[in-house]
LONUBA-322584 format. One record per residue: residue number from 1; x negated, z negated, y negated of N, C-alpha, C in turn. Coordinates in pm, whole numbers. Layout:
REM LONUBA-322584
<torfi><i>NUM</i><n_X>X</n_X><n_Z>Z</n_Z><n_Y>Y</n_Y><ca_X>X</ca_X><ca_Z>Z</ca_Z><ca_Y>Y</ca_Y><c_X>X</c_X><c_Z>Z</c_Z><c_Y>Y</c_Y></torfi>
...
END
This chain:
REM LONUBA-322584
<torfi><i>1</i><n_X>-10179</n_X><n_Z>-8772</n_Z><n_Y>-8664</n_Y><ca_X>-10103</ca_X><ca_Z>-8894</ca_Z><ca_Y>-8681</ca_Y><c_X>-10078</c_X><c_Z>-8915</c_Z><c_Y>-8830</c_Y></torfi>
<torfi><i>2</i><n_X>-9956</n_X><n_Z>-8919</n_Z><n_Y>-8866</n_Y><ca_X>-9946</ca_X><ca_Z>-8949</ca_Z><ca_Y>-8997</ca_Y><c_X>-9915</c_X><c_Z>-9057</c_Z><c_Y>-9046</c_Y></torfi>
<torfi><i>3</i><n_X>-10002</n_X><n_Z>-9133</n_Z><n_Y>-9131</n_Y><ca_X>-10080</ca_X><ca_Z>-9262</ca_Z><ca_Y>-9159</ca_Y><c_X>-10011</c_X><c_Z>-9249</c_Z><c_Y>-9336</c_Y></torfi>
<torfi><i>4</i><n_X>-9942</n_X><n_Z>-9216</n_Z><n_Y>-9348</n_Y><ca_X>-9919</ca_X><ca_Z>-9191</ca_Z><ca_Y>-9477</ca_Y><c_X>-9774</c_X><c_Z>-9307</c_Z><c_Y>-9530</c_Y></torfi>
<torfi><i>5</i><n_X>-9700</n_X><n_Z>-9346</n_Z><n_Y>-9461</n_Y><ca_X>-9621</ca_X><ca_Z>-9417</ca_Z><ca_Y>-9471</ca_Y><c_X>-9668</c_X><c_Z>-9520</c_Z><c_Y>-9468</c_Y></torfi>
<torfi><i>6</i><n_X>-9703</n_X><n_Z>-9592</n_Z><n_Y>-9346</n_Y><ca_X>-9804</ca_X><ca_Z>-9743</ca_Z><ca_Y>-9354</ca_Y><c_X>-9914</c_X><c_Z>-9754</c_Z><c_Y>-9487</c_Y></torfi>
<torfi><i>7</i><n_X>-9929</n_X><n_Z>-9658</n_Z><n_Y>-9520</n_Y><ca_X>-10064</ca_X><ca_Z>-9712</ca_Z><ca_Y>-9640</ca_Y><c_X>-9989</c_X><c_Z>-9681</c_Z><c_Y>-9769</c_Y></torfi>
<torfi><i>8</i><n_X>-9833</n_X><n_Z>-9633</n_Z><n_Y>-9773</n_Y><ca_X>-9762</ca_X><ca_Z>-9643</ca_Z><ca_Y>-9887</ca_Y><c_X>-9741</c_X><c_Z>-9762</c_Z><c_Y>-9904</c_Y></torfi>
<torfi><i>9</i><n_X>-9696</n_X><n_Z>-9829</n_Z><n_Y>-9789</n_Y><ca_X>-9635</ca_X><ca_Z>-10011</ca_Z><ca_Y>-9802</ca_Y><c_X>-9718</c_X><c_Z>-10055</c_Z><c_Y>-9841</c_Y></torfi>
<torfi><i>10</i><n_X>-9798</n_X><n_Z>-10057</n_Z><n_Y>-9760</n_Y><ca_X>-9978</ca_X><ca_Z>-10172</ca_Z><ca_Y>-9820</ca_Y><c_X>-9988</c_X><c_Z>-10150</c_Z><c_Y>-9954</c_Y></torfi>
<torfi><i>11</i><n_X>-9984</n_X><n_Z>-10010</n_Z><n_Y>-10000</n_Y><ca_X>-10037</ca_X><ca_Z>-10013</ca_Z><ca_Y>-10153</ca_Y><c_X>-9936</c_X><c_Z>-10053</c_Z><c_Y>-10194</c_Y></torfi>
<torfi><i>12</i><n_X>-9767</n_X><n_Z>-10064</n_Z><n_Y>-10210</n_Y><ca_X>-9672</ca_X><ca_Z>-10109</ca_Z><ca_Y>-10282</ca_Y><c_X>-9697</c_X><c_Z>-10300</c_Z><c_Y>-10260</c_Y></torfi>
<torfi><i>13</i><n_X>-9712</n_X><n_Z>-10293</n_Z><n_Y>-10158</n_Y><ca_X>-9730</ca_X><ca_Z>-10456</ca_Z><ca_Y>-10116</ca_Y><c_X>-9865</c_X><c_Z>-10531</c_Z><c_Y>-10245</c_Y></torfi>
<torfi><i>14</i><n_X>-9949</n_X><n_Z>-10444</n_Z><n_Y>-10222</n_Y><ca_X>-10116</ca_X><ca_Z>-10506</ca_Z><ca_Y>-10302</ca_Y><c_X>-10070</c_X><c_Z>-10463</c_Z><c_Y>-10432</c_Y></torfi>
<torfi><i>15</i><n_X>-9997</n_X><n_Z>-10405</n_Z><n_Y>-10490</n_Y><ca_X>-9937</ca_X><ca_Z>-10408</ca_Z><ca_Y>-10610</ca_Y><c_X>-9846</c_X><c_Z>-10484</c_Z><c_Y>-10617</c_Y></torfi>
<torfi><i>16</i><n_X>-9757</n_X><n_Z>-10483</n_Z><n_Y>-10551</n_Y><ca_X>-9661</ca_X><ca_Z>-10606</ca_Z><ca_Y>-10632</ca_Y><c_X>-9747</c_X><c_Z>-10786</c_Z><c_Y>-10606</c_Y></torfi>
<torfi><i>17</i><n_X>-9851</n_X><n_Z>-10790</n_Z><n_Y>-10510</n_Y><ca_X>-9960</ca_X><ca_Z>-10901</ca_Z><ca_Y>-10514</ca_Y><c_X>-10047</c_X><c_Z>-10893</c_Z><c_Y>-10657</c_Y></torfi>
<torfi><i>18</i><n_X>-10070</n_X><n_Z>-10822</n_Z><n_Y>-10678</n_Y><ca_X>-10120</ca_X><ca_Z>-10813</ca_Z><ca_Y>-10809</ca_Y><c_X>-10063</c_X><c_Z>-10849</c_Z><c_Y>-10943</c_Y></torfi>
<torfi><i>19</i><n_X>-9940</n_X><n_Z>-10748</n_Z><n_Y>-10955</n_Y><ca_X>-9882</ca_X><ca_Z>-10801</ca_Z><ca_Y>-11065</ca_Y><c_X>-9767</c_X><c_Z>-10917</c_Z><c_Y>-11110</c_Y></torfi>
<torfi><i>20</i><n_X>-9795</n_X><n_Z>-11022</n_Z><n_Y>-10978</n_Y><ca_X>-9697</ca_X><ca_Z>-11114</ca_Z><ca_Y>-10981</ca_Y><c_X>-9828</c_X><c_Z>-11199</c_Z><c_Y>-11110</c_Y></torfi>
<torfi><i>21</i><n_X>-9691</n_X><n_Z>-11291</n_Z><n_Y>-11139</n_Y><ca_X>-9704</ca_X><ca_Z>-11371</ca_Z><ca_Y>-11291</ca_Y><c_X>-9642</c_X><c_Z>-11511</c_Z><c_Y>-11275</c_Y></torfi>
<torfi><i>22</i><n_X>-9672</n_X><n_Z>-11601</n_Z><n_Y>-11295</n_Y><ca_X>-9570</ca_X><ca_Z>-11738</ca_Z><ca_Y>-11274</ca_Y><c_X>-9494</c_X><c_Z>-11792</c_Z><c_Y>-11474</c_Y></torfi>
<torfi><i>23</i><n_X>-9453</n_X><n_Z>-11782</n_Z><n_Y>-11424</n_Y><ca_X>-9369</ca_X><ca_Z>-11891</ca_Z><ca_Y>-11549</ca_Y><c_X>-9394</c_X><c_Z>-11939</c_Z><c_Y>-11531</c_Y></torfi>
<torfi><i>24</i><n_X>-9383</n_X><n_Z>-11985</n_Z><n_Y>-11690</n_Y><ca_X>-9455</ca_X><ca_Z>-12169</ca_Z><ca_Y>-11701</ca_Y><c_X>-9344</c_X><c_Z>-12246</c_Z><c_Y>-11627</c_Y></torfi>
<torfi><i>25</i><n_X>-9397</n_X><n_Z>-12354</n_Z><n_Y>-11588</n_Y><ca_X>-9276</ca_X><ca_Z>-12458</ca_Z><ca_Y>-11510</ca_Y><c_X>-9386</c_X><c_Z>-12589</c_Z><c_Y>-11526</c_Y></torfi>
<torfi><i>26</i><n_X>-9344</n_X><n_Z>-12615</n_Z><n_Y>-11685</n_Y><ca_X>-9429</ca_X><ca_Z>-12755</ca_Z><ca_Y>-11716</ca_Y><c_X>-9330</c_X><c_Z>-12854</c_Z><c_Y>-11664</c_Y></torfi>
<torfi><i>27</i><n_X>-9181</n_X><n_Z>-12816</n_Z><n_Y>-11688</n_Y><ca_X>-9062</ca_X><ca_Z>-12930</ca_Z><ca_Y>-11636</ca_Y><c_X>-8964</c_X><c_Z>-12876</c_Z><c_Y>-11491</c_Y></torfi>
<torfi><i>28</i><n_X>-9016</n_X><n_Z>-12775</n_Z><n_Y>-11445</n_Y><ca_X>-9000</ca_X><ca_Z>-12756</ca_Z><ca_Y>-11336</ca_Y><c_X>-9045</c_X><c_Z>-12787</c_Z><c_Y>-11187</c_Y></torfi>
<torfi><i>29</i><n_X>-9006</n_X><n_Z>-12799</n_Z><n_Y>-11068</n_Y><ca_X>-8980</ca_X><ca_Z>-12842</ca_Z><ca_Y>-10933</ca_Y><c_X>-9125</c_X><c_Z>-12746</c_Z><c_Y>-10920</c_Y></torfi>
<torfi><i>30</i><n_X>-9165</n_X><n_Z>-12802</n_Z><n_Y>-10779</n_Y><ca_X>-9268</ca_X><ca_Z>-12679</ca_Z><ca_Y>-10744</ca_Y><c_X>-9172</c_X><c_Z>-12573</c_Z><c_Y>-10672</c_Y></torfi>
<torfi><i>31</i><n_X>-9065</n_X><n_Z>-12629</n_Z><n_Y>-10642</n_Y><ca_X>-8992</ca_X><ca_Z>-12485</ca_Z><ca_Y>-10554</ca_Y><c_X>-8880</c_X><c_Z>-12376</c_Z><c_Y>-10642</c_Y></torfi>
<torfi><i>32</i><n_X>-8876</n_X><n_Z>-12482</n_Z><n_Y>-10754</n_Y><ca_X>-8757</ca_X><ca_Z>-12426</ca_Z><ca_Y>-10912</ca_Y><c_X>-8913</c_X><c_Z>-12303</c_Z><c_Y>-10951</c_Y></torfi>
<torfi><i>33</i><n_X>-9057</n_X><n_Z>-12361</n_Z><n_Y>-10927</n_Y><ca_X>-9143</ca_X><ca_Z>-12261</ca_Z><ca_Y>-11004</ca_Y><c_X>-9135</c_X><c_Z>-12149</c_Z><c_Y>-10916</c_Y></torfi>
<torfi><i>34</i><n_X>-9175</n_X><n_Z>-12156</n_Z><n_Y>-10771</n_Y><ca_X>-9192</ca_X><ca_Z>-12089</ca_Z><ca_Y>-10733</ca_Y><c_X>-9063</c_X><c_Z>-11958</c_Z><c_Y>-10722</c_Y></torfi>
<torfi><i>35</i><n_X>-8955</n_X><n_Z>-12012</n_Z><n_Y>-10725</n_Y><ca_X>-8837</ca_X><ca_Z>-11932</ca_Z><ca_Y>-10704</ca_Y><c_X>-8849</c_X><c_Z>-11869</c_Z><c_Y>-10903</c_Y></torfi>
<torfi><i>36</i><n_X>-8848</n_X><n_Z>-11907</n_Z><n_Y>-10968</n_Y><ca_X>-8918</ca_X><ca_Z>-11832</ca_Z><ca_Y>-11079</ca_Y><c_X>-9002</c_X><c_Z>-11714</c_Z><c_Y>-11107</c_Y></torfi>
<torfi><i>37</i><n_X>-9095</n_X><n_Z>-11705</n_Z><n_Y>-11019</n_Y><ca_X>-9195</ca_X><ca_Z>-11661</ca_Z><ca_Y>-10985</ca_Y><c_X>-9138</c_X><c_Z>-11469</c_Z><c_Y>-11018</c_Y></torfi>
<torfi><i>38</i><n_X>-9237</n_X><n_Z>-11423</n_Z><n_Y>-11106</n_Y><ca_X>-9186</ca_X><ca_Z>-11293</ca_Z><ca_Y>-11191</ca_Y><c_X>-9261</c_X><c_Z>-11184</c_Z><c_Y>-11052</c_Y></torfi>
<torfi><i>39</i><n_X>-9239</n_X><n_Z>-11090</n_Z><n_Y>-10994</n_Y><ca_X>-9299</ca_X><ca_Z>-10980</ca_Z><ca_Y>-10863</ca_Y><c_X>-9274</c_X><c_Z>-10830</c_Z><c_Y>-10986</c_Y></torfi>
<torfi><i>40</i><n_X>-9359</n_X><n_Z>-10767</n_Z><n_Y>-10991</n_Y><ca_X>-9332</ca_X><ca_Z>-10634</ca_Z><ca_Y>-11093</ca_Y><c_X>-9402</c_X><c_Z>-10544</c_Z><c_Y>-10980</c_Y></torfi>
<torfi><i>41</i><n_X>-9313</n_X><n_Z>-10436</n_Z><n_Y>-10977</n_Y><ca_X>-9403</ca_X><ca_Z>-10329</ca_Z><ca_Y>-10917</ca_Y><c_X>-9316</c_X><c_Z>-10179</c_Z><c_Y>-10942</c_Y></torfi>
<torfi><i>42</i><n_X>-9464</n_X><n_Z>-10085</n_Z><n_Y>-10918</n_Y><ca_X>-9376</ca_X><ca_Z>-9931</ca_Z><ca_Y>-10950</ca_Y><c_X>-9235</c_X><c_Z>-9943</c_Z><c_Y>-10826</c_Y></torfi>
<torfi><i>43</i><n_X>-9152</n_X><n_Z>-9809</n_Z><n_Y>-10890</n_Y><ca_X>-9101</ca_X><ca_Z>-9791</ca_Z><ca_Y>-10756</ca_Y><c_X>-8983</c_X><c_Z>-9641</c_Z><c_Y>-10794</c_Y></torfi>
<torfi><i>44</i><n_X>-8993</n_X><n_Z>-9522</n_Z><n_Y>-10709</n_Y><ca_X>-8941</ca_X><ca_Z>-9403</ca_Z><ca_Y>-10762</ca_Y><c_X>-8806</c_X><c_Z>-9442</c_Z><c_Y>-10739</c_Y></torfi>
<torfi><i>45</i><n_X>-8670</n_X><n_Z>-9395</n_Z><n_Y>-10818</n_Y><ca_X>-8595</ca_X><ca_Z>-9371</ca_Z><ca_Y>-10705</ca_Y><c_X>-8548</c_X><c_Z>-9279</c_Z><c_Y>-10627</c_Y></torfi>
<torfi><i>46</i><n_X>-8448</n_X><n_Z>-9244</n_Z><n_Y>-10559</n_Y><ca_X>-8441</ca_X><ca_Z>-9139</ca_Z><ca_Y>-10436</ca_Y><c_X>-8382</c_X><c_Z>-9022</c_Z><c_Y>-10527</c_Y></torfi>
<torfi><i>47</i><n_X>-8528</n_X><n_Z>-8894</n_Z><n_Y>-10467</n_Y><ca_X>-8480</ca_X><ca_Z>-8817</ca_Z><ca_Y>-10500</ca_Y><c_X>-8570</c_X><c_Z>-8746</c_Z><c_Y>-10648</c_Y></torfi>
<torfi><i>48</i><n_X>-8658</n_X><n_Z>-8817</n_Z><n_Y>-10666</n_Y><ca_X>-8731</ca_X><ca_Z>-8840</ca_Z><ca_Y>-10812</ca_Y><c_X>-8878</c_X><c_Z>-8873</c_Z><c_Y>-10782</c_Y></torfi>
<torfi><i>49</i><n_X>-8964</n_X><n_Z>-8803</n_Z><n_Y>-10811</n_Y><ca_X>-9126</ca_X><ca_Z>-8887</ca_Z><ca_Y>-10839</ca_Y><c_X>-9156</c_X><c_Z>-8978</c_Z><c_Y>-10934</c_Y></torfi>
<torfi><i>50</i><n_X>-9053</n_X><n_Z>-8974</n_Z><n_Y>-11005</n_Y><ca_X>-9079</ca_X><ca_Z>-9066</ca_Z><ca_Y>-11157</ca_Y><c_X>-9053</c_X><c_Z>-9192</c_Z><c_Y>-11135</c_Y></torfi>
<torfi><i>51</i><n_X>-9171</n_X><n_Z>-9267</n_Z><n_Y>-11161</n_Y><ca_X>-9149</ca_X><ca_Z>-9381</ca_Z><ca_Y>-11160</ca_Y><c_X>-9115</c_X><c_Z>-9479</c_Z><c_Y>-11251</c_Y></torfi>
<torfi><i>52</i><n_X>-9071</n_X><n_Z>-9610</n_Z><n_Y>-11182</n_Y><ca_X>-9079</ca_X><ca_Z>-9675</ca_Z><ca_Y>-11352</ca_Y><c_X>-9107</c_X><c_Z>-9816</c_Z><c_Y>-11286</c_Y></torfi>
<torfi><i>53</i><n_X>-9157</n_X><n_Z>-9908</n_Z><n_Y>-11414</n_Y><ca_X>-9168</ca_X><ca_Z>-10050</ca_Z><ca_Y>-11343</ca_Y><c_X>-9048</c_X><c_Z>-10122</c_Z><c_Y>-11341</c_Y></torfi>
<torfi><i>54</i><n_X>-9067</n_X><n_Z>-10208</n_Z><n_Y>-11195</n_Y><ca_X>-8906</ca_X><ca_Z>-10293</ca_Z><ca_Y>-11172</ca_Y><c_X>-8985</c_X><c_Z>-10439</c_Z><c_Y>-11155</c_Y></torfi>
<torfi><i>55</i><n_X>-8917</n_X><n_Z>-10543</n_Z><n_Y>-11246</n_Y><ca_X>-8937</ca_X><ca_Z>-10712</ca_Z><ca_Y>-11214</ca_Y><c_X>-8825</c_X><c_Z>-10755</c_Z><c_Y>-11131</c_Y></torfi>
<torfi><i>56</i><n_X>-8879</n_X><n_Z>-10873</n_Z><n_Y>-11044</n_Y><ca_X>-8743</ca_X><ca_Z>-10904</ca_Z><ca_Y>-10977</ca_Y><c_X>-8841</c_X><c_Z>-11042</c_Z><c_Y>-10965</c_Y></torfi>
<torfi><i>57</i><n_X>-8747</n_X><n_Z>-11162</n_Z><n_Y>-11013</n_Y><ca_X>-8765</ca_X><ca_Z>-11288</ca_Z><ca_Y>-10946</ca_Y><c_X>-8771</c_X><c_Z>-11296</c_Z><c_Y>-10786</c_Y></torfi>
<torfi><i>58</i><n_X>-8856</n_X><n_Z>-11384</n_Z><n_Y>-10721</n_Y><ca_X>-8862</ca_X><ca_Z>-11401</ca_Z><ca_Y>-10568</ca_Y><c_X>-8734</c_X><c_Z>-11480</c_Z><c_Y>-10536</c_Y></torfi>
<torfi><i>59</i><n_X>-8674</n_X><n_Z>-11554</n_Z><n_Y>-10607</n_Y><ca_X>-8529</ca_X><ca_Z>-11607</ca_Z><ca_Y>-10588</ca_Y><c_X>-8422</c_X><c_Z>-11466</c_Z><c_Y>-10589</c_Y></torfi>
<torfi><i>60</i><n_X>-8409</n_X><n_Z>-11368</n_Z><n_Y>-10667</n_Y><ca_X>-8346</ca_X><ca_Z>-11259</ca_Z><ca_Y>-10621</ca_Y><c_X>-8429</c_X><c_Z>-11181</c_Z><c_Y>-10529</c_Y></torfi>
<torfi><i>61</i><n_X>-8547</n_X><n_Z>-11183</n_Z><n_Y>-10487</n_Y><ca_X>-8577</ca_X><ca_Z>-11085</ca_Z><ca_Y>-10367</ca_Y><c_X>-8491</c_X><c_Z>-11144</c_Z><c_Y>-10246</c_Y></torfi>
<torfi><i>62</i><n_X>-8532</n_X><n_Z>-11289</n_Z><n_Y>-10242</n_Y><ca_X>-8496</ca_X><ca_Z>-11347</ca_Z><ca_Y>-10111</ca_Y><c_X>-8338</c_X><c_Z>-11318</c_Z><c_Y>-10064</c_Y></torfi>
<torfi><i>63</i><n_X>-8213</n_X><n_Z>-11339</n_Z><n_Y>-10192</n_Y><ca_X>-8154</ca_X><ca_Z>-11338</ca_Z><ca_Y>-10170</ca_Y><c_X>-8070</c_X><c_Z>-11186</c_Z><c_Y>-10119</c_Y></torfi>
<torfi><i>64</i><n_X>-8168</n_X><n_Z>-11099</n_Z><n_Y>-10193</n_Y><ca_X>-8099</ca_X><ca_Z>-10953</ca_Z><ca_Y>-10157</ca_Y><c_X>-8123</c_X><c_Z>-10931</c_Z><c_Y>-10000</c_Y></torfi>
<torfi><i>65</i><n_X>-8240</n_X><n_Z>-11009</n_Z><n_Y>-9905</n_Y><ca_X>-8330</ca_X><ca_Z>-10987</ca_Z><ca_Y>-9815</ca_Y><c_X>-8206</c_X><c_Z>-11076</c_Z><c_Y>-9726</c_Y></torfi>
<torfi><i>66</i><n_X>-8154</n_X><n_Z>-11199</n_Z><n_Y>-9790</n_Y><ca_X>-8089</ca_X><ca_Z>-11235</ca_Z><ca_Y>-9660</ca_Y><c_X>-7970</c_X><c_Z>-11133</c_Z><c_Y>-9651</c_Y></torfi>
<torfi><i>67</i><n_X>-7890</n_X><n_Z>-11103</n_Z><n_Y>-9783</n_Y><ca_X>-7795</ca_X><ca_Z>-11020</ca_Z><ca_Y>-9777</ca_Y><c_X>-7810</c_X><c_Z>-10885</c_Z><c_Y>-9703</c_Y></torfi>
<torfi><i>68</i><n_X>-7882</n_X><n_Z>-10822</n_Z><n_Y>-9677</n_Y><ca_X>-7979</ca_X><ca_Z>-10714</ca_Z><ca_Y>-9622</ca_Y><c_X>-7965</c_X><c_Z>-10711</c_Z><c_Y>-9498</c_Y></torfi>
<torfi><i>69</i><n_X>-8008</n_X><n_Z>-10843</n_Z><n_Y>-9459</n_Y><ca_X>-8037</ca_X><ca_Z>-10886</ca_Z><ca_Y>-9306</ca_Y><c_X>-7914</c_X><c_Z>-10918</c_Z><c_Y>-9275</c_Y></torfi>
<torfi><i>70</i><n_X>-7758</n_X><n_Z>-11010</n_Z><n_Y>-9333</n_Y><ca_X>-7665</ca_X><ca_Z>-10999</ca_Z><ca_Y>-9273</ca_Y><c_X>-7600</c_X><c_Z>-10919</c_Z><c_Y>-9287</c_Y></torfi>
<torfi><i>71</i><n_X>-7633</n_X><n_Z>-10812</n_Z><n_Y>-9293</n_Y><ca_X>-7543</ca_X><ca_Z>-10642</ca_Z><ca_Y>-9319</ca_Y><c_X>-7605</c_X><c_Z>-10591</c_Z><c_Y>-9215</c_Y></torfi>
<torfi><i>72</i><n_X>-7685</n_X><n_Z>-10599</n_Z><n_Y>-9211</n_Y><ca_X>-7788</ca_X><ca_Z>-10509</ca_Z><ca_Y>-9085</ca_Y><c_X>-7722</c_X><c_Z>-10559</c_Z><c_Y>-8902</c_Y></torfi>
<torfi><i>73</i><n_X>-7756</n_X><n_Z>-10699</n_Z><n_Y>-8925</n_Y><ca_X>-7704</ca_X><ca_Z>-10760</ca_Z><ca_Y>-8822</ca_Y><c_X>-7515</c_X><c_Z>-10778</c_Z><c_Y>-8780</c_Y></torfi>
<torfi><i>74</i><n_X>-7450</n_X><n_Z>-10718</n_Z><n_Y>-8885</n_Y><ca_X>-7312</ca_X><ca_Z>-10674</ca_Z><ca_Y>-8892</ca_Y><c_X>-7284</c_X><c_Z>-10589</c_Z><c_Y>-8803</c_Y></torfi>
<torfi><i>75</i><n_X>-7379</n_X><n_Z>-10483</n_Z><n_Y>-8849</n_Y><ca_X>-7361</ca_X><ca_Z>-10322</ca_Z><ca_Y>-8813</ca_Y><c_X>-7351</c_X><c_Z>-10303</c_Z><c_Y>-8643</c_Y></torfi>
<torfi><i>76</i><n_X>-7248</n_X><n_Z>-10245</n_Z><n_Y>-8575</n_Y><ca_X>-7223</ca_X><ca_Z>-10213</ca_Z><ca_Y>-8411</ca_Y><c_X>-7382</c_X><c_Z>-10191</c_Z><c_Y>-8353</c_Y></torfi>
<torfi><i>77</i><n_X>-7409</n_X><n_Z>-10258</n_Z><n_Y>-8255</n_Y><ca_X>-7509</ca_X><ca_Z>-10211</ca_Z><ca_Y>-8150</ca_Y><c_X>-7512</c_X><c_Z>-10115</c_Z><c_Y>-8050</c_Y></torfi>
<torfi><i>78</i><n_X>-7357</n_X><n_Z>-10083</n_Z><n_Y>-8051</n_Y><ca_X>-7385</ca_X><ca_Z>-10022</ca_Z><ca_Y>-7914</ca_Y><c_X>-7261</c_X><c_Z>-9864</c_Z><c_Y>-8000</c_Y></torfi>
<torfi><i>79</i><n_X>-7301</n_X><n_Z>-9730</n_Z><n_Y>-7946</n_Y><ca_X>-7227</ca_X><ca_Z>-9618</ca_Z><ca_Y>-7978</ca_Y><c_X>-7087</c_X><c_Z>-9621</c_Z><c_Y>-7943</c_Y></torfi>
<torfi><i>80</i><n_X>-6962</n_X><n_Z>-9600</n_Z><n_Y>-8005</n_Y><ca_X>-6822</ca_X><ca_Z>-9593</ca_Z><ca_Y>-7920</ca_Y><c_X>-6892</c_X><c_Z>-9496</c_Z><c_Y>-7838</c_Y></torfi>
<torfi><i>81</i><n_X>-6830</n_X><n_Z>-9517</n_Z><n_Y>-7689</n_Y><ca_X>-6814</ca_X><ca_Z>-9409</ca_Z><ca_Y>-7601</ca_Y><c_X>-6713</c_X><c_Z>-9305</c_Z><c_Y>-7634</c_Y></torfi>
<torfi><i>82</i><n_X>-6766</n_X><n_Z>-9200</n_Z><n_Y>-7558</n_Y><ca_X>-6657</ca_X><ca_Z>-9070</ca_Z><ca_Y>-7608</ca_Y><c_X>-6553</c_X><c_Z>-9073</c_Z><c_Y>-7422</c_Y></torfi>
<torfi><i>83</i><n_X>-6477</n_X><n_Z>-9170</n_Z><n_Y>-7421</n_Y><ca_X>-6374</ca_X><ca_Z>-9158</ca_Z><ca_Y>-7291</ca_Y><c_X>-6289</c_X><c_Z>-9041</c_Z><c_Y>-7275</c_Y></torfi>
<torfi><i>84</i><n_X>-6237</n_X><n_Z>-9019</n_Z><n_Y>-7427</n_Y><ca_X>-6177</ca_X><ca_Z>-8913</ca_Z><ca_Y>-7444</ca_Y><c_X>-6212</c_X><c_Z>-8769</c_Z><c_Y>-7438</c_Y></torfi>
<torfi><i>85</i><n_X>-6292</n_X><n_Z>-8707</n_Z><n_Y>-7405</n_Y><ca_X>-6398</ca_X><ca_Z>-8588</ca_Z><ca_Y>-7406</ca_Y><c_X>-6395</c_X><c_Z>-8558</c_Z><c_Y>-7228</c_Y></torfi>
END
């Protein structure tokens, strides 16, 4: 059973838990802080072992995540049939 994918996420997951950071938000909202909120983690890209570190605010994760999700949910469910064949 290869267990090697699931314990890639976890470790990318417990790293980017780790190296999150808050900005200060002495005059900020608790939800202006939290959407602030700095996430750093390795990450290769395709095609490459080399890594490098990437920051992304949780206000741009979320938003790439809904964009993500309404692309996904765009995409046809069902195969054209081949009638013609």
């Amino acid at each position: 059973m290869n267990l090697a994918a699931p314990l890639s996420v976890t470790a990318v997951l417990l790293a980017l838990a780790g190296c999150a950071s808050q900005v200060p938000s002495a005059t900020l909202s608790e939800s202006q802080a939290s959407d602030n909120l700095v996430i750093c983690g390795q990450e290769a890209g395709t095609g490459t072992r080399i890594s490098s570190t990437r920051c992304r605010r949780v206000a741009d994760i979320e938003t790439r995540r809904k964009a993500d999700r309404e692309a996904a949910e765009a995409l046809p469910t069902e195969l054209p049939s081949n009638n013609g064949r």
